[in-house]
Backbone as ProteinMPNN parsed JSONL, in Angstrom:
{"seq_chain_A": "XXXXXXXXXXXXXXXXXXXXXXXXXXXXXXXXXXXXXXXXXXXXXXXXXXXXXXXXXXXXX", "coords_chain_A": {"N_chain_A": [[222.765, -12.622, -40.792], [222.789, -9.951, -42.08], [224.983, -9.1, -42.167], [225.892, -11.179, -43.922], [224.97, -10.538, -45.98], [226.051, -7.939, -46.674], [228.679, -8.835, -46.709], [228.15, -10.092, -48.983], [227.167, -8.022, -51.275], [228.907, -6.327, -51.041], [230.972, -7.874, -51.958], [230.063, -8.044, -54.527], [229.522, -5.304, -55.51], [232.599, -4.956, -55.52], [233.303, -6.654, -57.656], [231.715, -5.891, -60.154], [231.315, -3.488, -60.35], [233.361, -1.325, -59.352], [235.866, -3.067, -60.431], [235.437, -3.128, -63.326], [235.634, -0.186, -63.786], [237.386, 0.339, -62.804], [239.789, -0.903, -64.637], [239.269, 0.189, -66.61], [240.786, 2.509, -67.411], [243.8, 3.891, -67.517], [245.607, 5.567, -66.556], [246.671, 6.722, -63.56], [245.158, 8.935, -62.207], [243.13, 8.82, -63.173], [241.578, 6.638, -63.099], [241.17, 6.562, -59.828], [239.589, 8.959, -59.799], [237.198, 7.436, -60.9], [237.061, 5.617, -59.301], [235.981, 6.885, -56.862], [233.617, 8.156, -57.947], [232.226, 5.754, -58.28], [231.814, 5.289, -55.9], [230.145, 7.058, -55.008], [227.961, 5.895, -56.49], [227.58, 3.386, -55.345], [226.61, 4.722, -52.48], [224.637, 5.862, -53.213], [223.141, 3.499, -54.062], [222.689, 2.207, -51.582], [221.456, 3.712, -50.047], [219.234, 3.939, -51.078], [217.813, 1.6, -50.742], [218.051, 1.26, -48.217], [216.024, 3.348, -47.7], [214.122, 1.875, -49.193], [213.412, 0.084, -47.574], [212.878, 1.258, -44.897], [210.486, 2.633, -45.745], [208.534, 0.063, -46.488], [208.596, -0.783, -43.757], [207.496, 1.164, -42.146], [204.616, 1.725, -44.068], [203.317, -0.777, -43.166], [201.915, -1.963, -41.364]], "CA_chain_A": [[222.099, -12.473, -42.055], [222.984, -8.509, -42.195], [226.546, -9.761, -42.188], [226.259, -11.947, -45.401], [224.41, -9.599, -47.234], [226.838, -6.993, -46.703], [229.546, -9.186, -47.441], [228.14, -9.998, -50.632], [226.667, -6.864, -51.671], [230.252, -5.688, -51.243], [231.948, -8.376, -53.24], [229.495, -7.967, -56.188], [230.098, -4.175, -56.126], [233.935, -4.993, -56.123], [233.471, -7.357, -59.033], [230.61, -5.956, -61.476], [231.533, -2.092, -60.814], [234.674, -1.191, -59.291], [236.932, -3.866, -61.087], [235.009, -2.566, -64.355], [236.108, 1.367, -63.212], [239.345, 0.793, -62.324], [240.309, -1.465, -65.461], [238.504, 0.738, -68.111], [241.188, 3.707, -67.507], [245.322, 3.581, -67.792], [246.214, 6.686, -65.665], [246.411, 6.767, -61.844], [244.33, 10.071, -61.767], [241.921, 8.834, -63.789], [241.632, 5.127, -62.004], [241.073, 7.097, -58.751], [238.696, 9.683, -60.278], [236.291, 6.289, -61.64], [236.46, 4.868, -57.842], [235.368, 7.779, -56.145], [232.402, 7.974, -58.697], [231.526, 4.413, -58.352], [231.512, 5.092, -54.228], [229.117, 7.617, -54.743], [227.057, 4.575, -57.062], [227.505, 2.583, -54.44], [226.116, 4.866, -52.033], [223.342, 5.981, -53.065], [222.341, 2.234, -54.003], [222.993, 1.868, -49.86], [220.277, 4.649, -49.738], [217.709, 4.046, -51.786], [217.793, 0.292, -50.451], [217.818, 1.773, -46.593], [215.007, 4.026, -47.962], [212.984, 1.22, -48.834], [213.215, -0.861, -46.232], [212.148, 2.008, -43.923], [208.853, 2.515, -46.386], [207.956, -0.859, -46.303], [208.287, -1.007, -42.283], [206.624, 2.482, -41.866], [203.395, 1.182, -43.945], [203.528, -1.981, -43.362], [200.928, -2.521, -40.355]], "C_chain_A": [[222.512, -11.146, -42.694], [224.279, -8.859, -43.193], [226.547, -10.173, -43.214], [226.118, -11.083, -46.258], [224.984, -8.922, -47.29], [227.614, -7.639, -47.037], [229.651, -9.429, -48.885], [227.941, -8.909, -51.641], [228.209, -6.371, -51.878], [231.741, -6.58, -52.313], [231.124, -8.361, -54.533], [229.928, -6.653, -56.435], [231.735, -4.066, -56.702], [234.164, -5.531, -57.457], [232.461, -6.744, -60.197], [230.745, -4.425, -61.233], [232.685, -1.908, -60.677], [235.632, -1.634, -60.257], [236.42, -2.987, -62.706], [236.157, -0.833, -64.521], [237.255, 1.099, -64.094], [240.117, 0.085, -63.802], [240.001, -0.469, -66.913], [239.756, 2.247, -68.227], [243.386, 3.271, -67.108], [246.227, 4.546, -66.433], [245.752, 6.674, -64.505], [245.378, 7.709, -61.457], [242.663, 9.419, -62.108], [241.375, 7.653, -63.445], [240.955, 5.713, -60.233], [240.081, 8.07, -59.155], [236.758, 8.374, -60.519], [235.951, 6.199, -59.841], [235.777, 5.533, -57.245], [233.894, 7.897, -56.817], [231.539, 6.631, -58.491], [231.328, 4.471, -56.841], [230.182, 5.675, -53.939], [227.875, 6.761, -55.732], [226.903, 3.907, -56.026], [226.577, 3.532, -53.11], [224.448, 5.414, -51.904], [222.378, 4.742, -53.496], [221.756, 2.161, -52.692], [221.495, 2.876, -50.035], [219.22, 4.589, -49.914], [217.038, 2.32, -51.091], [217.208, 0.202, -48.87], [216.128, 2.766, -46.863], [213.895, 3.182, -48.303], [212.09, 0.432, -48.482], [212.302, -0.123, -45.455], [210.482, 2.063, -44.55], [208.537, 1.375, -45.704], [207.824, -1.293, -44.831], [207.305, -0.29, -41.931], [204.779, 1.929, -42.427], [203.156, -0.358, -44.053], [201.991, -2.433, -42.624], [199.63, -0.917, -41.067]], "O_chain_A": [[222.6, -11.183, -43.921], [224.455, -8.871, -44.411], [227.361, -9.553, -43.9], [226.901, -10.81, -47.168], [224.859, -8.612, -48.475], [227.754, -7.314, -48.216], [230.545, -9.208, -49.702], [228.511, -8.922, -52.733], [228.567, -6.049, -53.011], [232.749, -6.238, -52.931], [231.672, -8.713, -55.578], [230.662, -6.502, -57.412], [232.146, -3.489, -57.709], [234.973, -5.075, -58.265], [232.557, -7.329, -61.276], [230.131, -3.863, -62.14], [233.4, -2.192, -61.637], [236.241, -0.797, -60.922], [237.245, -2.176, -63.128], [237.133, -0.613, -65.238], [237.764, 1.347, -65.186], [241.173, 0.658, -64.073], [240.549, -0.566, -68.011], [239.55, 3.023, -69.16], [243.848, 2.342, -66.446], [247.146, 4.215, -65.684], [244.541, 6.621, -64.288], [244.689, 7.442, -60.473], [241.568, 9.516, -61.554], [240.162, 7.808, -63.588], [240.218, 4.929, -59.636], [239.237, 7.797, -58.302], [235.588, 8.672, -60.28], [234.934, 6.587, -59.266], [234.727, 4.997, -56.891], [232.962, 7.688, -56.039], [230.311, 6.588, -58.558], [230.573, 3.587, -56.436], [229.333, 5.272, -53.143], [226.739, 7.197, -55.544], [225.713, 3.831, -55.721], [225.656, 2.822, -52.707], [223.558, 5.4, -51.054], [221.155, 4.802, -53.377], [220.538, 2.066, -52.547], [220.445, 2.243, -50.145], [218.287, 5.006, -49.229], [215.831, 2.08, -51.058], [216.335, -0.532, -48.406], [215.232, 2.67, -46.024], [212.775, 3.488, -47.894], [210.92, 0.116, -48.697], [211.16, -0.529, -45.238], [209.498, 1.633, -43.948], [208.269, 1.429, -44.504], [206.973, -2.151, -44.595], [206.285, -0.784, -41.451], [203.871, 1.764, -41.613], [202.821, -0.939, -45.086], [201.123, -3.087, -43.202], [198.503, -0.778, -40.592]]}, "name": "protein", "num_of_chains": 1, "seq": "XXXXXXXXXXXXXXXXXXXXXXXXXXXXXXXXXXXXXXXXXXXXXXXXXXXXXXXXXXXXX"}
């Protein structure tokens, strides 16, 4: 189940941010500048998502 969701989670980010990024800019620097930005989008999605999972376990009972 982990497994899917990560697979998908990771092909929607490739398709609805990344691909966006990387197409919106002409120059290699600046193509590579976008991705790195969109990793750190991507991670702190991962975070806030891991963050509130843990809540909802923590008060859960």
């Amino acid at each position: 189940m982990a497994g899917g969701a990560a697979v998908l989670g990771l092909a929607l980010y490739g398709a609805l941010i990344l691909r966006p990024a990387w197409t919106s800019y002409s120059r290699l620097w600046e193509r590579l500048a976008a991705t790195v930005l969109s990793l750190y989008v991507l991670a702190v999605l991962v975070g806030a998502g891991v963050a509130g999972a843990l809540a909802a376990v923590y008060f859960w009972g």
